[in-house]
C-alpha positions as CSV (number, residue, x, y, z in Angstrom):
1,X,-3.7,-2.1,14.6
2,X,-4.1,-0.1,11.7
3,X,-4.7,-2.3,8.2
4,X,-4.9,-1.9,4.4
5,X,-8.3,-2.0,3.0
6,X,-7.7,-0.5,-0.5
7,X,-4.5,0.1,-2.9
8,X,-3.9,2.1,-5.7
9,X,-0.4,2.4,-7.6
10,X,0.9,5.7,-8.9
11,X,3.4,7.4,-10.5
12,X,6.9,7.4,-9.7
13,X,6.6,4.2,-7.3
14,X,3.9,5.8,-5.1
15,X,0.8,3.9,-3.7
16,X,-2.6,5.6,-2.7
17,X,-3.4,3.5,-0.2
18,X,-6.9,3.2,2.5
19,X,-6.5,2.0,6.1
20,X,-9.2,0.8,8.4
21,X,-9.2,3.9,9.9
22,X,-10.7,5.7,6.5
23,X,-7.4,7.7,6.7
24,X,-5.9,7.9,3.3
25,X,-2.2,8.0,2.5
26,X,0.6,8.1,0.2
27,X,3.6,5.6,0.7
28,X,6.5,6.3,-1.5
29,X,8.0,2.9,-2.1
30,X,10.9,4.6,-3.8
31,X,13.7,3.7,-1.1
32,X,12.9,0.3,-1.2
33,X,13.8,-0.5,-4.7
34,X,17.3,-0.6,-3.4
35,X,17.1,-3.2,-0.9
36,X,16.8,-6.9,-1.4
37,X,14.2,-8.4,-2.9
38,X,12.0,-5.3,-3.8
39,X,14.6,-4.4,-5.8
40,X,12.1,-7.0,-8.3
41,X,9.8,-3.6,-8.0
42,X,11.8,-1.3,-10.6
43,X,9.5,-3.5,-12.8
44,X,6.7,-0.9,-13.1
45,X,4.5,-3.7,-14.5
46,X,5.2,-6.2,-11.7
47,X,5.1,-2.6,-9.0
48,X,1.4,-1.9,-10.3
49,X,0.5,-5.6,-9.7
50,X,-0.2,-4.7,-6.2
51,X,-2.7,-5.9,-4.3
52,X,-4.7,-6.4,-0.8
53,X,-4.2,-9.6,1.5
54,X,-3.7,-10.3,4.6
55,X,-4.6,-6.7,6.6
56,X,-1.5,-5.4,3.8
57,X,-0.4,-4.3,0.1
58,X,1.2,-7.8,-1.6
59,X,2.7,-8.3,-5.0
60,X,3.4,-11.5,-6.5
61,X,6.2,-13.1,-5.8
62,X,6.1,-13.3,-1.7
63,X,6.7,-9.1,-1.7
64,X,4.7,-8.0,1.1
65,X,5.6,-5.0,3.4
66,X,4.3,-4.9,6.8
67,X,0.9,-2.4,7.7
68,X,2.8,-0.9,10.3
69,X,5.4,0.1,8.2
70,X,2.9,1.8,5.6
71,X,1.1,3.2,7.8
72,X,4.2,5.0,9.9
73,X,5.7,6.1,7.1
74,X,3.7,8.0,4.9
75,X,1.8,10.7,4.4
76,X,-1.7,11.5,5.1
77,X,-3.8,13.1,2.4
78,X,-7.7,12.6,3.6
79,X,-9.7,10.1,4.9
80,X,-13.3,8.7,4.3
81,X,-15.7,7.1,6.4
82,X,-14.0,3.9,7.9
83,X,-17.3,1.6,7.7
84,X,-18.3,2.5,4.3
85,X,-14.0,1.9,3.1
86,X,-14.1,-1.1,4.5
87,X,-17.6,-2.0,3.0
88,X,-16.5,-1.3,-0.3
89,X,-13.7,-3.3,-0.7
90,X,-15.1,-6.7,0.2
């Protein structure tokens, strides 16, 4: 199972996010700020609060959405070596 190692808010409700894998990708967490609670998320300061826990991206506030999710659903943009990713970030 693929997990979050590494997080990075963007511009226009995008993350820049790291996997286990070393794969890199962009999620656009755009669509979500219409449903339930992440509607809290149109709150750029809370959205760049972001952060790594639990294999995942968190925010505060219980807001977490699911590796498997992230991972299937965006887009790949480059990767780095898995060990050292992983290495880095603990």
């Amino acid at each position: 199972m693929q997990s979050v190692t590494k997080v990075i808010p963007q511009e226009g409700y995008q993350l820049l996010i790291t996997f286990n894998t070393g794969e890199i990708k962009v999620f656009d967490a755009q669509p979500y700020l219409e449903k339930g609670v992440f509607t809290r998320l149109k709150d750029k300061v809370l959205f760049n609060q972001v952060y790594v826990a639990y294999d995942t991206i968190c925010w505060p506030g219980n807001l977490d959405i699911a590796p498997e999710t992230l991972y299937d659903r965006s887009q790949t943009i480059g990767s780095v070596d898995p060990v050292k990713a992983v290495a880095v970030n603990k």
